[in-house]
C-alpha positions in Angstrom: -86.5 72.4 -115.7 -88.0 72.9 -118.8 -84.6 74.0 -120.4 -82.4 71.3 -119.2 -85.0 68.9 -120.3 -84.1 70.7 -124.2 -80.7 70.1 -123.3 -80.7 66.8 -122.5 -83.0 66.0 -125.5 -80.7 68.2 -127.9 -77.5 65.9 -126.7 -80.1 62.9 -127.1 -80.5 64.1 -130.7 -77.4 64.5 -131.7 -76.0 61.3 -129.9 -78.3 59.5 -132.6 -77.3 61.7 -135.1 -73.9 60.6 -134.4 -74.8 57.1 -134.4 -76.9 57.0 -137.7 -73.3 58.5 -139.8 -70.8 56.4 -137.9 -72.7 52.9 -138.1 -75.3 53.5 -141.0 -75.9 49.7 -140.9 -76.8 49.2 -136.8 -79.7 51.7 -137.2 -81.2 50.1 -140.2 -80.7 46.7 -138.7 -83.0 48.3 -135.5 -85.4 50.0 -137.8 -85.8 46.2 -139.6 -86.2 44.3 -136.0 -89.8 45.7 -136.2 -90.6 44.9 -139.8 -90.0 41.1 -138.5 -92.1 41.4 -135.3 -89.3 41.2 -132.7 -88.2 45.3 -132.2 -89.3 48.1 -131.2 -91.0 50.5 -133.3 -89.1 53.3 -135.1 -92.5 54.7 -136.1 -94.4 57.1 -135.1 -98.1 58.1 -135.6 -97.4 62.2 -135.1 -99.3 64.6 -135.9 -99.4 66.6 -139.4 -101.6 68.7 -138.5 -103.6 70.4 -135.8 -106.2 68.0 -134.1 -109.0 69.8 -132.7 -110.0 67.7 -129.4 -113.4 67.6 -127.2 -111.8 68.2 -123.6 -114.1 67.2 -120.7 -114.4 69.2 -117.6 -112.6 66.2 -114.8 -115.8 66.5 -112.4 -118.7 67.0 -114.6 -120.7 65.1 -116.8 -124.2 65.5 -119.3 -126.4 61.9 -119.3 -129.7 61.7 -121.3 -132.8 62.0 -118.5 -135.9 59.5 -118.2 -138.6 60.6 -120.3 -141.8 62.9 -118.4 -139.6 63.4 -115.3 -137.9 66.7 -114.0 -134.3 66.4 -112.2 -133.7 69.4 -109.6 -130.9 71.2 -108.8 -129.0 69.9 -106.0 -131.2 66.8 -106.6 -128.6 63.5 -106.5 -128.9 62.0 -109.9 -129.5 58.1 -110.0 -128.9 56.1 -113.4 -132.6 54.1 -113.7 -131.0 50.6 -115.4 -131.4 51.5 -119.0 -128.8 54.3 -119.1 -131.3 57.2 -118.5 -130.6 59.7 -115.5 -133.2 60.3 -113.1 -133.9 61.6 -109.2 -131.9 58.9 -107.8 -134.3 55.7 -106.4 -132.6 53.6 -103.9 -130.5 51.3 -105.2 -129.8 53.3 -108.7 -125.8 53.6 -109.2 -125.0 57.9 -108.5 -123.3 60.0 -111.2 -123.6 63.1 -109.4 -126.0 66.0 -107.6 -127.7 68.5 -110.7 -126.2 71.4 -111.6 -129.7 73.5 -112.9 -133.1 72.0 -113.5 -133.6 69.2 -116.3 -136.9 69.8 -117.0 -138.2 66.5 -119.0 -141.9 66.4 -118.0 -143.3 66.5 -121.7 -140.4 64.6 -123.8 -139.4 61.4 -124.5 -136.2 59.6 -122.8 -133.3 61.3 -124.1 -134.8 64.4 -125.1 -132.4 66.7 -122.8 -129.8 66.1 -120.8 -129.2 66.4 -116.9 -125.8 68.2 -116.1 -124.2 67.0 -113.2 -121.2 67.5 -110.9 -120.1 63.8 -109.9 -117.3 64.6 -107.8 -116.4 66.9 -104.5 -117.5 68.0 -101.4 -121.2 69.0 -100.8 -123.3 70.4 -97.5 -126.0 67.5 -96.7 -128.4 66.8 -94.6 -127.6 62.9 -92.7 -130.1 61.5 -90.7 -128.4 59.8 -88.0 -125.2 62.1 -88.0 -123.5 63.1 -85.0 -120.5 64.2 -84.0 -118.9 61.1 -83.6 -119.2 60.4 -87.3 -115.3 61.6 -87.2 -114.3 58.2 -89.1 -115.7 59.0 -92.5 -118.1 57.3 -92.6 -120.3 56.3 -95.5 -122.8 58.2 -97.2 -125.7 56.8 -98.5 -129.0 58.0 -100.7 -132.7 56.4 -100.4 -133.9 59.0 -103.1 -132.8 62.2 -104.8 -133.1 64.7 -100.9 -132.7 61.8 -98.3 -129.1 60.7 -97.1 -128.1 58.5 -94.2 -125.4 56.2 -92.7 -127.7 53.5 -93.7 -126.0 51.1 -96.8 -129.4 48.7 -96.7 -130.4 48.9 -100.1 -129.4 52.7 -100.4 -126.9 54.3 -103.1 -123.4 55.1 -101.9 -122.3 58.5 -103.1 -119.3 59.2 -100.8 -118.0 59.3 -97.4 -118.5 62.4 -94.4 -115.7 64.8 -94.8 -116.6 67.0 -92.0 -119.5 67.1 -89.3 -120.8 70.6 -89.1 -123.4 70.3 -86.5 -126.2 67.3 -85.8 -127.4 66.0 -88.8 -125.3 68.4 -91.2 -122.0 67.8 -92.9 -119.5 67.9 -95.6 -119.6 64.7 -97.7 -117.1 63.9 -99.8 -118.9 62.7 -103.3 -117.5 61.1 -105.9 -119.6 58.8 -108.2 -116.9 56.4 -109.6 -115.8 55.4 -106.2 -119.2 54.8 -105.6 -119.8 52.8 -108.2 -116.9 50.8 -107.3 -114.2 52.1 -110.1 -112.1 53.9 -108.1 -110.4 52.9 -105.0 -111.8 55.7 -101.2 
């Protein structure tokens, strides 16, 4: 695939090549329809050298934690309103579960930073689950260790993947569908 895309691109090339000698005058005229707002763009803004980039993991994520609080691991992570992270509070919008310990007890906000995982499939605990929850049903938080099939005032963080026995499952997390960015 990769060579017949060269190919094509070579004839491509050389097509406008072609072009550019026989009719000097039609590719200047449709490099000048942009000067006077109403082309295309010739131009382009490539590269002259390397650009070193800051890649992001897809389903992880660093936020700043409250200050004189510690965040567990596993604990679901809960942003408190003013763009710090916390142990979730009912209510709070979910980025994710915690990856290690954010230990913030004796700093300020913003001191450290929580590390979370805000998207993919996690073993819960649900009160209320049985083994009719085979509909995906949705997953809600009332605080950083307590999930239900309760909305209330709760935070969604995802939908049951997979009942494993009463009161266990696989939930399917992902905190940008919960926060209503991204479509279940």
């Amino acid at each position: 695939m990769k060579k017949s895309f060269l190919i094509v691109a070579g004839i491509a090339l050389v097509a406008l090549a072609c072009l550019a000698i026989a009719m000097p005058d039609a590719v200047s005229h449709l490099a000048s329809l942009n000067h006077h707002g109403t082309g295309v763009s010739m131009a382009m803004a490539t590269l002259a050298a390397n650009q070193l980039r800051d890649y992001q993991l897809g389903d992880k994520e660093e936020y700043p934690v409250v200050a004189a609080d510690i965040i567990y691991q596993g604990a679901a992570v809960g942003e408190n309103g003013s763009g710090y992270s916390r142990p979730l509070v009912a209510g709070d919008p979910f980025q994710g579960f915690a990856e290690a310990i954010a230990d913030n007890s004796a700093g300020a906000a913003g001191a450290i930073n929580v590390n979370v995982r805000k998207k993919g499939n996690i073993v819960l605990p649900i009160s209320g689950l049985a083994i009719t929850a085979n509909d995906r049903p949705l997953v809600y938080a009332s605080d950083d260790n307590t999930f239900t099939l309760t909305a209330t005032s709760n935070s969604l963080i995802g939908t049951v993947s997979r009942w494993i026995s009463t009161g266990l499952a696989v939930v399917e997390f992902d905190a940008g569908f919960a926060a209503g960015v991204l479509a279940p």
